[in-house]
C-alpha positions as CSV (number, residue, x, y, z in Angstrom):
1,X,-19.2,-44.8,-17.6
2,X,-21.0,-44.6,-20.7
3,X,-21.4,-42.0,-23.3
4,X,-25.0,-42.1,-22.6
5,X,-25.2,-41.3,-19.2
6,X,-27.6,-37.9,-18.1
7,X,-25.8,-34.9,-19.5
8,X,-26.3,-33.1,-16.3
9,X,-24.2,-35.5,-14.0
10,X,-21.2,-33.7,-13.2
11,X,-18.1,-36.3,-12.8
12,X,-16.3,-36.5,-9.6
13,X,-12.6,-35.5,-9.9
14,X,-11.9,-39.0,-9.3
15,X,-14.1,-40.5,-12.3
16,X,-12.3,-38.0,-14.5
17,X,-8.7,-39.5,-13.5
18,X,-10.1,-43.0,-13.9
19,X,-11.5,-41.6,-17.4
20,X,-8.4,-40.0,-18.4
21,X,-6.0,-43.4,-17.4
22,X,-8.3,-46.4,-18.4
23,X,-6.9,-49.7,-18.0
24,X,-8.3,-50.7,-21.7
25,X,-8.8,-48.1,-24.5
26,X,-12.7,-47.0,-25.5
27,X,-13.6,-48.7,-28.1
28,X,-12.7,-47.5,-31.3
29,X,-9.9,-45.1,-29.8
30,X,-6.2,-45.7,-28.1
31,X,-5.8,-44.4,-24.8
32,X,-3.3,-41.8,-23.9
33,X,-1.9,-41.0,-20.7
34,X,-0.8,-37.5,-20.7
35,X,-3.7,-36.2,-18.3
36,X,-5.8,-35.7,-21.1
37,X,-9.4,-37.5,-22.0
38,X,-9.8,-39.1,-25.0
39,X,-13.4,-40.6,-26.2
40,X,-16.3,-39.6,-25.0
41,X,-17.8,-39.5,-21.0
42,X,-19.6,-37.1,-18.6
43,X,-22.3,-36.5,-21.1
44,X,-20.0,-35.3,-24.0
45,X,-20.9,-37.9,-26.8
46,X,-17.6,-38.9,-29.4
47,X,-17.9,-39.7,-33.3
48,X,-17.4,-43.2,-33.4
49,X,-17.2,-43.4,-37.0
50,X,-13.2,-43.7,-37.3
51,X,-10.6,-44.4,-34.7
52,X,-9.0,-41.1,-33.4
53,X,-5.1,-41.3,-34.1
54,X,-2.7,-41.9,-30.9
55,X,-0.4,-39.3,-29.9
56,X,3.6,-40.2,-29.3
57,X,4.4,-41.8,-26.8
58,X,7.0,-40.1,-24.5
59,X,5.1,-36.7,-25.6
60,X,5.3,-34.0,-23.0
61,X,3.5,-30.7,-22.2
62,X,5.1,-27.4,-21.0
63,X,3.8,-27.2,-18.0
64,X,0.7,-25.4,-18.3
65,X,-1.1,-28.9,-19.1
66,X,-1.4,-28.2,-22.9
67,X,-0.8,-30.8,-25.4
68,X,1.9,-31.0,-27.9
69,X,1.2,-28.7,-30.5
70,X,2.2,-30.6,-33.0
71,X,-0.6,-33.4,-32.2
72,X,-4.2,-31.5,-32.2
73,X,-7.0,-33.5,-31.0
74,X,-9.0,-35.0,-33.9
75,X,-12.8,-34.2,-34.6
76,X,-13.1,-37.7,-33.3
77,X,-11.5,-36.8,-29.4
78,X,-12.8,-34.9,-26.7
79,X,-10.1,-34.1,-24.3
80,X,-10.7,-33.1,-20.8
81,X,-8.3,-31.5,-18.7
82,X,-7.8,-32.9,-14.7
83,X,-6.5,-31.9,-11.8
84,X,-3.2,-33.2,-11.8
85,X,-2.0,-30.6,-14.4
86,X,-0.8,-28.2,-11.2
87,X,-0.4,-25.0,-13.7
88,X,-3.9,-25.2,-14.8
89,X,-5.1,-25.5,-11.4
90,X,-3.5,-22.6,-10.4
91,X,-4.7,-20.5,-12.9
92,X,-8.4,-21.9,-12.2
93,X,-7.7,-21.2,-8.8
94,X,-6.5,-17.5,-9.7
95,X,-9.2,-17.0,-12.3
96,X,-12.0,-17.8,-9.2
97,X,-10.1,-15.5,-6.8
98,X,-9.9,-12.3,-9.2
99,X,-13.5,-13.2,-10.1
100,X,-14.3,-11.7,-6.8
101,X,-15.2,-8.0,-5.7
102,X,-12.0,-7.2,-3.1
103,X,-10.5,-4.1,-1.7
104,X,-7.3,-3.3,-3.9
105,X,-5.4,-4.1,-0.9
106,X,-6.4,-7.2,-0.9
107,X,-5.8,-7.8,-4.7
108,X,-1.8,-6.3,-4.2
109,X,-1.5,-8.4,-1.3
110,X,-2.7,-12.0,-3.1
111,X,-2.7,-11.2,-7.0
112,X,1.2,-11.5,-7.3
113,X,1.8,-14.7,-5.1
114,X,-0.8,-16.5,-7.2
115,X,0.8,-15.4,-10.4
116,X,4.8,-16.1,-9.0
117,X,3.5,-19.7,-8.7
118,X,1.9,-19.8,-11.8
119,X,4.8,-18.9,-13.8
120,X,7.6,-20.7,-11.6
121,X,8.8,-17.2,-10.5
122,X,10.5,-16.0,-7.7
123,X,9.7,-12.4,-7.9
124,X,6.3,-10.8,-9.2
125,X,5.3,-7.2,-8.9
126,X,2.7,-5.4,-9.7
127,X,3.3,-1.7,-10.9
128,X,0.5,0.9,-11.1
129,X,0.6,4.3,-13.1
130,X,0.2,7.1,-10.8
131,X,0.2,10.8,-10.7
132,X,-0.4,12.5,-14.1
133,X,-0.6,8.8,-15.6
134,X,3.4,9.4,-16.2
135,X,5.0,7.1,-13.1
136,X,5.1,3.6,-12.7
137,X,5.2,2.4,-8.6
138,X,5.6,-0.8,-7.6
139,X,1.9,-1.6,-5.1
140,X,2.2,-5.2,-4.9
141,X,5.0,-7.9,-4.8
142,X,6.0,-10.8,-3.7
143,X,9.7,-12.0,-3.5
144,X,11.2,-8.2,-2.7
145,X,11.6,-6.5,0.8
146,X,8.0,-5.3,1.9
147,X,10.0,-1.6,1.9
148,X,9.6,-1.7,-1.8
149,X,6.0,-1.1,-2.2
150,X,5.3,2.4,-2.4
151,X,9.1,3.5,-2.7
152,X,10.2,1.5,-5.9
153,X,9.2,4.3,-8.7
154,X,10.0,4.7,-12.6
155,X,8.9,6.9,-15.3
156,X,6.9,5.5,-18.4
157,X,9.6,4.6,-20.9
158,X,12.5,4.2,-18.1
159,X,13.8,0.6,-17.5
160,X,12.5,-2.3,-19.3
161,X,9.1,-2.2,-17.3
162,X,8.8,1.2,-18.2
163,X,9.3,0.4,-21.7
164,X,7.3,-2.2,-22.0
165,X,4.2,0.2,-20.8
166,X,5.4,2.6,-23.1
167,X,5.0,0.4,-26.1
168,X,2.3,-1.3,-25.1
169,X,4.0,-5.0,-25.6
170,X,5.3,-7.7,-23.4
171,X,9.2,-7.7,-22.9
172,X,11.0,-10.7,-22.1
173,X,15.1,-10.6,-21.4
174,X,17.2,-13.8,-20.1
175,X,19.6,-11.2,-19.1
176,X,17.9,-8.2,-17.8
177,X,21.3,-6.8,-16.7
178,X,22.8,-6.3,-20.0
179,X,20.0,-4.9,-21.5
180,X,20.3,-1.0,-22.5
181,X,17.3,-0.2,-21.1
182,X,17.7,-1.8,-17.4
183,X,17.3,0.5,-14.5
184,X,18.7,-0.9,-11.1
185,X,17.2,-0.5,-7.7
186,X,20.3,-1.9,-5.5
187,X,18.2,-2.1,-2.3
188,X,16.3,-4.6,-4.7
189,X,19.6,-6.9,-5.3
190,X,17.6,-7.7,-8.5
191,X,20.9,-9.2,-10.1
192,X,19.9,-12.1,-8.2
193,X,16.7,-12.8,-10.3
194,X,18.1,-11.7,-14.3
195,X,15.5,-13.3,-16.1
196,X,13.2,-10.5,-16.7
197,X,9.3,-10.4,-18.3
198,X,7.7,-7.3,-18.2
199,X,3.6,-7.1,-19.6
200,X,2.2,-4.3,-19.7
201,X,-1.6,-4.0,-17.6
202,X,-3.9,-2.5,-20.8
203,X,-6.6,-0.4,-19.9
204,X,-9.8,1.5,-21.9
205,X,-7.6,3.3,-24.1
206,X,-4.5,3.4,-21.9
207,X,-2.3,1.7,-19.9
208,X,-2.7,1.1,-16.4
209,X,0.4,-0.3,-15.3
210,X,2.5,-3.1,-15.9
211,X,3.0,-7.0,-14.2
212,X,6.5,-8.4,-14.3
213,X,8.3,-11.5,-13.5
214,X,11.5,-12.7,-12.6
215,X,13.4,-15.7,-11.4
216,X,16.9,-16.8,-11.1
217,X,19.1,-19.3,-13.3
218,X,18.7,-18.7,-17.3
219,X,15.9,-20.5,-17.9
220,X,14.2,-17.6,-20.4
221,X,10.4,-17.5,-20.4
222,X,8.9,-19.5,-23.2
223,X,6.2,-17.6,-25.8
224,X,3.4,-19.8,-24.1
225,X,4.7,-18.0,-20.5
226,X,4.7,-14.8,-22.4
227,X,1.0,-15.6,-23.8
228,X,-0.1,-16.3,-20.3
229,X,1.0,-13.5,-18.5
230,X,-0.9,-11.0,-20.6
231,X,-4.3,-12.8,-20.5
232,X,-3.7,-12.8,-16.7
233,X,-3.2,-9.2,-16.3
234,X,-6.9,-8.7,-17.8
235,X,-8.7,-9.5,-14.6
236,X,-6.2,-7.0,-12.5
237,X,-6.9,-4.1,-15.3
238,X,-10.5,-4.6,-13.8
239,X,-9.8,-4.9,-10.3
240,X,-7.1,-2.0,-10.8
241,X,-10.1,0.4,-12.6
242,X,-12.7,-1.0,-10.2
243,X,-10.7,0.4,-7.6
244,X,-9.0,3.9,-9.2
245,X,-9.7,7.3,-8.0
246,X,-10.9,9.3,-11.6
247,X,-10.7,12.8,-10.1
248,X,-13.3,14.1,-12.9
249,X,-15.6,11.4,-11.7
250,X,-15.2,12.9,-7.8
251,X,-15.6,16.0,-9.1
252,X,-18.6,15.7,-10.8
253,X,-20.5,13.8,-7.6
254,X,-19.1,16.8,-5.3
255,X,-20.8,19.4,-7.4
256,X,-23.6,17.0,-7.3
257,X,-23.2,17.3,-3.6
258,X,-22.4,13.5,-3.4
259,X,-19.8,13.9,-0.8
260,X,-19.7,10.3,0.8
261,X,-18.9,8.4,-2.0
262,X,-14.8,6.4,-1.8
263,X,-11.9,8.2,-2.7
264,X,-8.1,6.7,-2.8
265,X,-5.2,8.9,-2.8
266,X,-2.0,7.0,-3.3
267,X,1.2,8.0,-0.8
268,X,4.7,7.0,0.2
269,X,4.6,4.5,3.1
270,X,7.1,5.5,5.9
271,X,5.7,3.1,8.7
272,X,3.9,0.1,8.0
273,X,0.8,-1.3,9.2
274,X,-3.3,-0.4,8.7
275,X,-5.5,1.7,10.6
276,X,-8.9,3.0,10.6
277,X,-10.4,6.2,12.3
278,X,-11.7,9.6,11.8
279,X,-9.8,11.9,10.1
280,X,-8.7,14.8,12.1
281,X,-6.9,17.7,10.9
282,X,-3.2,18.6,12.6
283,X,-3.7,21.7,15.1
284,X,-1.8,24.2,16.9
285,X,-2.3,26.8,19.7
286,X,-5.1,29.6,18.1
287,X,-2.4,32.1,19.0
288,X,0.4,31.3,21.1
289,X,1.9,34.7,20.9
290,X,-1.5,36.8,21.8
291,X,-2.7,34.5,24.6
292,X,-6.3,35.5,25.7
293,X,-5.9,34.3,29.2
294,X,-6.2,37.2,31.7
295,X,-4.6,37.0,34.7
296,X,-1.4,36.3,36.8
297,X,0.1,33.1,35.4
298,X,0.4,30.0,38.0
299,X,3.9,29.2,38.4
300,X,3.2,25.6,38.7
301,X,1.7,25.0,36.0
302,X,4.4,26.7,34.0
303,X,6.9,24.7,35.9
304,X,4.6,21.2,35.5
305,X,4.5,22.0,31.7
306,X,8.0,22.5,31.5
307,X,9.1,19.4,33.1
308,X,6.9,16.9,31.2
309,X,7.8,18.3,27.9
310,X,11.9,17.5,29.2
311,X,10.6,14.4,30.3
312,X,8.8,13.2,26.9
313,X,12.0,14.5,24.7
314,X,14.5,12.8,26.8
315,X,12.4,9.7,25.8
316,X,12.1,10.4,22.3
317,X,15.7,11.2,22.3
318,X,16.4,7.4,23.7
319,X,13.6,5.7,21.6
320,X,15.2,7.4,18.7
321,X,19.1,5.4,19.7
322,X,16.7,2.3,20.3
323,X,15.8,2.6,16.4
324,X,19.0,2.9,15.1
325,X,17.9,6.6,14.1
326,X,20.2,8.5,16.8
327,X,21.7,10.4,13.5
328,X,18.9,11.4,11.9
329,X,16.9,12.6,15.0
330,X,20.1,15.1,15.7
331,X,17.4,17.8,15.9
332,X,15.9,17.0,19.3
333,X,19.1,17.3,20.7
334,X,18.6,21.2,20.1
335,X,15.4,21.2,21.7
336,X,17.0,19.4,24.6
337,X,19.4,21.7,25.0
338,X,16.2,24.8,24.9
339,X,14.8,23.3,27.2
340,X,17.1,22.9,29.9
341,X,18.3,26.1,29.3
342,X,17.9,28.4,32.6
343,X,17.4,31.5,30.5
344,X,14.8,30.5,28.9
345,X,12.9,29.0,31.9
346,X,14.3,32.4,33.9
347,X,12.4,34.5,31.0
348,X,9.1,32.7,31.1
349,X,8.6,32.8,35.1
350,X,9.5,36.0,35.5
351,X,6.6,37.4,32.8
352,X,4.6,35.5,34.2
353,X,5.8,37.0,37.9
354,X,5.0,40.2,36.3
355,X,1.3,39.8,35.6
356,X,1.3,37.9,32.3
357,X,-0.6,34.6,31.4
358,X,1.5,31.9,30.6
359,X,0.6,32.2,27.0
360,X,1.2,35.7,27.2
361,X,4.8,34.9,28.9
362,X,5.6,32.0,26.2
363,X,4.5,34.2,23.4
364,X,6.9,37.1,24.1
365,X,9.7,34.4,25.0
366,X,9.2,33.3,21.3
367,X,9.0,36.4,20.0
368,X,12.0,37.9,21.6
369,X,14.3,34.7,20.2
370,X,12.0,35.6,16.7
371,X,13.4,39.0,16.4
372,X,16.7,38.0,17.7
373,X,16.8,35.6,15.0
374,X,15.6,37.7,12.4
375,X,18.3,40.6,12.9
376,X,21.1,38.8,12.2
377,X,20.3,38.7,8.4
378,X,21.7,35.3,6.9
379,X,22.0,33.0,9.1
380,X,19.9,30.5,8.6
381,X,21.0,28.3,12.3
382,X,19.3,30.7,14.2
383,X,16.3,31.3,12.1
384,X,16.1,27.6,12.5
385,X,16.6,27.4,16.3
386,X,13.9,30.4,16.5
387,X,11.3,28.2,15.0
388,X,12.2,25.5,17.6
389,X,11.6,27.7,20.3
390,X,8.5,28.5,18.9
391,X,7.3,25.1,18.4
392,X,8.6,24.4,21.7
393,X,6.5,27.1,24.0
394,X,3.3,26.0,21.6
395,X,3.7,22.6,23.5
396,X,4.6,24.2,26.4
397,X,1.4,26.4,26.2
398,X,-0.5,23.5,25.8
399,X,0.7,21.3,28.6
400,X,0.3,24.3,30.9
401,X,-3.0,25.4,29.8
402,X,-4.7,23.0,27.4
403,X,-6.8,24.7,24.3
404,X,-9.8,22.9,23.0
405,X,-9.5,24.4,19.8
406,X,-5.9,22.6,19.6
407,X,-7.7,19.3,20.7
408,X,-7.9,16.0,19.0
409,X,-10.3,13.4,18.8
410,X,-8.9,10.1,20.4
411,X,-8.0,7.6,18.3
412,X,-8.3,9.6,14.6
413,X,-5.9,9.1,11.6
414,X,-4.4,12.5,11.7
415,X,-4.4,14.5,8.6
416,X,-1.4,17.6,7.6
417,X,1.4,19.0,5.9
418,X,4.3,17.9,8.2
419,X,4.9,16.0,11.6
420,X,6.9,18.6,14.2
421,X,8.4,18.1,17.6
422,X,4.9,19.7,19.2
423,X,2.6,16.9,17.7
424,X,5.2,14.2,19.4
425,X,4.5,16.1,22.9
426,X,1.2,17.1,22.4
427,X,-0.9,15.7,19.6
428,X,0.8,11.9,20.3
429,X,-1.5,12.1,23.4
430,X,-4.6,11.6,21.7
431,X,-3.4,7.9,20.4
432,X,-3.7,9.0,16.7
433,X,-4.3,5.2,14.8
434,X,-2.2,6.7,11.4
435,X,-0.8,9.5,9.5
436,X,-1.6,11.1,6.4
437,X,0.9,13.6,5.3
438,X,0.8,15.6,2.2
439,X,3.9,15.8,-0.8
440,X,5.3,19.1,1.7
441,X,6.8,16.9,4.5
442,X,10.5,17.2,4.9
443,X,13.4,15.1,6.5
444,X,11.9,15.8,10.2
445,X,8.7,14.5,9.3
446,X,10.1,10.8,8.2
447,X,12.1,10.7,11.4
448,X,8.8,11.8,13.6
449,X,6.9,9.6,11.8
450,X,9.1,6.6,12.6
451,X,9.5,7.6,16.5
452,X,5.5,8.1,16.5
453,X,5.3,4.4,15.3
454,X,1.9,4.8,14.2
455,X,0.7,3.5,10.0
456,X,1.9,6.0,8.1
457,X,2.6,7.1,4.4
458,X,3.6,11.0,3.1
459,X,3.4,12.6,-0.4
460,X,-0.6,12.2,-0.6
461,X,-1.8,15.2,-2.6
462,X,-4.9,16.1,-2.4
463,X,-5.4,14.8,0.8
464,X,-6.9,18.5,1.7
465,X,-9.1,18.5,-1.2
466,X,-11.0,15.5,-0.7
467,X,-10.7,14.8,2.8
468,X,-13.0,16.0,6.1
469,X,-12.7,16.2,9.8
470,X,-14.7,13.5,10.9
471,X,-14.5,11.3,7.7
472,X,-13.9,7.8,8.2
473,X,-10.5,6.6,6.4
474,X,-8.7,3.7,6.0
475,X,-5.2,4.3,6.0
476,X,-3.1,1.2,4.2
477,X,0.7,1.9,4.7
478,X,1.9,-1.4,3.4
479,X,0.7,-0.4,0.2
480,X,0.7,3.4,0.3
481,X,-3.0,4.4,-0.1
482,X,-5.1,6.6,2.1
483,X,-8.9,5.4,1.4
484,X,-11.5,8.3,2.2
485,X,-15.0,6.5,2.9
486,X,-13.8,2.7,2.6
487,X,-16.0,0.2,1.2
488,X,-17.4,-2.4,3.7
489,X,-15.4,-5.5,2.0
490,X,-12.6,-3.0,2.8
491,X,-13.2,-2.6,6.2
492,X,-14.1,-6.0,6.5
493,X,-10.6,-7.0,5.6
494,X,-9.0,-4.8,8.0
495,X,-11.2,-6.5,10.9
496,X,-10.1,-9.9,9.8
497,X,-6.9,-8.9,10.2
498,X,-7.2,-7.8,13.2
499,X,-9.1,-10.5,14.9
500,X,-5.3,-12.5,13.3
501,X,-3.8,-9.9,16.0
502,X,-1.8,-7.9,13.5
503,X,-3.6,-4.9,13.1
504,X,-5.3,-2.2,15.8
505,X,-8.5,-1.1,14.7
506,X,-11.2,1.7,16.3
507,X,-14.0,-0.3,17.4
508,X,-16.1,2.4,17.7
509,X,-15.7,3.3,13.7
510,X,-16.2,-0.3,12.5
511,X,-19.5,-0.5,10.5
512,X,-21.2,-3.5,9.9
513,X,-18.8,-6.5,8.3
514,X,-21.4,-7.7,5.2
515,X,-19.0,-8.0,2.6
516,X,-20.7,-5.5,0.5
517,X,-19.1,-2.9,-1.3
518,X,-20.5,0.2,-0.2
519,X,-19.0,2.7,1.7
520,X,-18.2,2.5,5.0
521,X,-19.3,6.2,6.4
């Protein structure tokens, strides 16, 4: 090919390897065969005043396809780079994919399996700072259990990723065990994997979280590795800030009354998995204890209601041995035990015998065990048995005569402070696609959660502030995120992944997959 050919032909890949490896040397200049191009072609004209000195032979590259930095190119060489350098393919290849607008799921999912291949790791993960801008948690990884993401969590300063955001700089240990600062996760088993770089993700004035390597052997990172791994965490700093809730920002729109706009509130995942559905709000009975019902109460309702709520928590109770989480669900065994007490069942018909409603008969059951409870002062067992009971005759109530008030939409990602033993009986039947569950949930929630089997992730504050019944949310518990208004590229995502058969979806709440990056509601 000559130097003179039309500036705007583009060489095939091909031409550029036969460039690169030419059987005779252009004139004027010795031909080298480390995958780089020397001379002139492809439109980009050479000085063919002197001849353009010959690099070693036996020379070698690090990897990343750059020449020896002892031998720069002379003013007389243009080099061009092909495609069998694999390192700088997979950077182009990683520089087009982060080019793209994505959902941040998206980017946690792919952004760290790109970069473990580009630096010949076997661990990468992908650290976001969260809350008041003060904790580090792990979002993305590859290399790790999937139980990582969400859970793994350090302050700024702690363990050599922390300390690497908090001085701003890349930290790089052969050893990452014996350094002082190293902070072990053992569900991680990260002393398989000691060599340790940490870069910190560099936002507008702050940081925004931190990218870190690992791999086995002692093979430490070299300064070029180091080099690399900061310019690569550029394009997730703007994918990370494209994608960041800025609660001023929210704020401001709201007063504005722009009340549709996206909004991600980060969370613990519990069960994995994504969903997407109206948000609905957790509900109970209006008043279980002053039911408005007039009226004799029907014995067979109260007697239907009773023996499908035995029913459903003598399958809980098994599903739970099923799971491995027999121990941990020890509480339904209580409620097992209430319910097939005759006493109890004995108190209820015989109110209701007597001219009550069944919520008027279930409401003075409860609040006979409540004041029972309450007058033994200090002890906690029974205080803790008499809110059972009264979680217990709310499901009942609701089996036996269903409130619309206490109704849920089909299908909704449900939206409150803690899962009890009356959503498992009663708001389970609606199908809820996810759970949202704010930073209040306790112990009994997690083990709900699990037995409900539905997407869900805990700890998201502010999910009463920003969120509405009827708003469409995407909830992401693989990554811990619940996503108020989702984009369409978002949504878009979640489809695709359906159609794959590995997620469920609301069809009915899908809005039209265009790719564009607007919100979904």
């Amino acid at each position: 090919m000559s130097s003179r050919t039309d500036p705007k032909a583009t060489p095939t890949p091909a031409e550029l390897e036969a460039i690169a490896s030419p059987s005779a040397p252009p004139l004027g200049v010795e031909g080298s065969r480390d995958g780089l191009l020397d001379g002139a072609s492809g439109g980009i004209e050479a000085d063919r005043g002197s001849p353009a000195p010959s690099e070693p032979s036996g020379s070698s590259t690090d990897g990343a396809g750059a020449e020896d930095e002892g031998a720069p190119p002379s003013v007389a060489s243009a080099r061009i780079q092909v495609r069998r350098e694999e390192r700088l393919d997979l950077v182009l290849e990683y520089l087009a994919f982060v080019a793209k607008p994505m959902p941040l799921s998206l980017l946690l999912d792919e952004a760290p399996q790109r970069i473990a291949a580009i630096l010949g790791a076997d661990v990468a993960s992908l650290y976001l700072l969260e809350g008041d801008g003060d904790e580090l948690v792990l979002r993305g990884n590859v290399g790790f259990p999937r139980e990582a993401r969400g859970t793994v969590r350090l302050p700024v300063g702690q363990g050599i990723t922390g300390m690497a955001v908090e001085c701003l700089r890349p930290i790089s240990v052969v050893q990452a065990t014996e350094h002082e600062r190293y902070r072990a996760f053992p569900e991680l088993r990260e002393e398989r994997f000691p060599v340790f770089l940490a870069a910190p993700i560099l936002g507008s004035g702050r940081p925004l979280g931190a990218l870190v390597v690992q791999r086995a052997g002692d093979r430490a990172f070299t300064a070029r590795d180091v080099e690399l791994l900061m310019a690569l965490t550029a394009p997730i700093a703007s994918g990370a800030r494209h994608a960041q809730v800025l609660d001023e920002l929210r704020e401001r729109r709201r007063r504005t009354g722009g009340g549709t706009r996206k909004v991600t509130l980060p969370g613990l995942p519990v069960v994995p998995g994504r969903a997407l559905g109206a948000i609905a709000a957790l509900r109970r009975p209006a008043s279980s204890s002053l039911g408005s019902q007039q009226g004799r109460g029907d014995p067979k309702l109260l007697r239907f209601a009773f023996d499908t709520a035995e029913k459903a928590l003598v399958d809980l109770h098994a599903r739970a041995a099923e799971r491995g989480i027999a121990q941990d669900a020890a509480f339904l065994s209580t409620y097992l035990l209430m319910i097939g007490d005759g006493r109890l069942r004995a108190r209820a018909f015989e109110l209701a015998a007597g001219g009550r409603s069944v919520a008027q008969a279930l409401g003075t059951v409860a609040r006979e065990v409540a004041r029972a409870a309450n007058g033994i002062v200090g002890d906690p067992f029974l205080q803790d048995r008499a809110r059972d009971i009264e979680d217990l005759c709310d499901a009942i109530l609701m089996l036996a005569t269903p409130d619309a008030r206490a109704q849920l939409p089909s299908k909704a990602v449900l939206v409150g402070d803690q899962l009890t033993v009356f959503d498992l009986l009663i708001s389970a039947r609606a199908n809820p696609v996810g759970v949202a569950l704010s930073d209040r949930s306790g112990p009994r929630s997690l083990v709900l959660l699990q037995l409900l089997g539905a997407p869900s992730i805990v700890d998201v504050a502010g999910a009463f502030r920003w969120a509405s019944p009827g708003d469409v949310a995407l909830l992401d518990a693989d990554h811990g995120f619940l996503v108020i208004n989702p984009s369409r590229a978002e949504v878009a995502t979640v489809r695709a992944a359906r159609r794959q058969g590995r997620l469920s979806l609301e069809p009915g709440s899908e809005p039209d997959d265009d790719g564009e990056d607007e919100p979904a509601g």
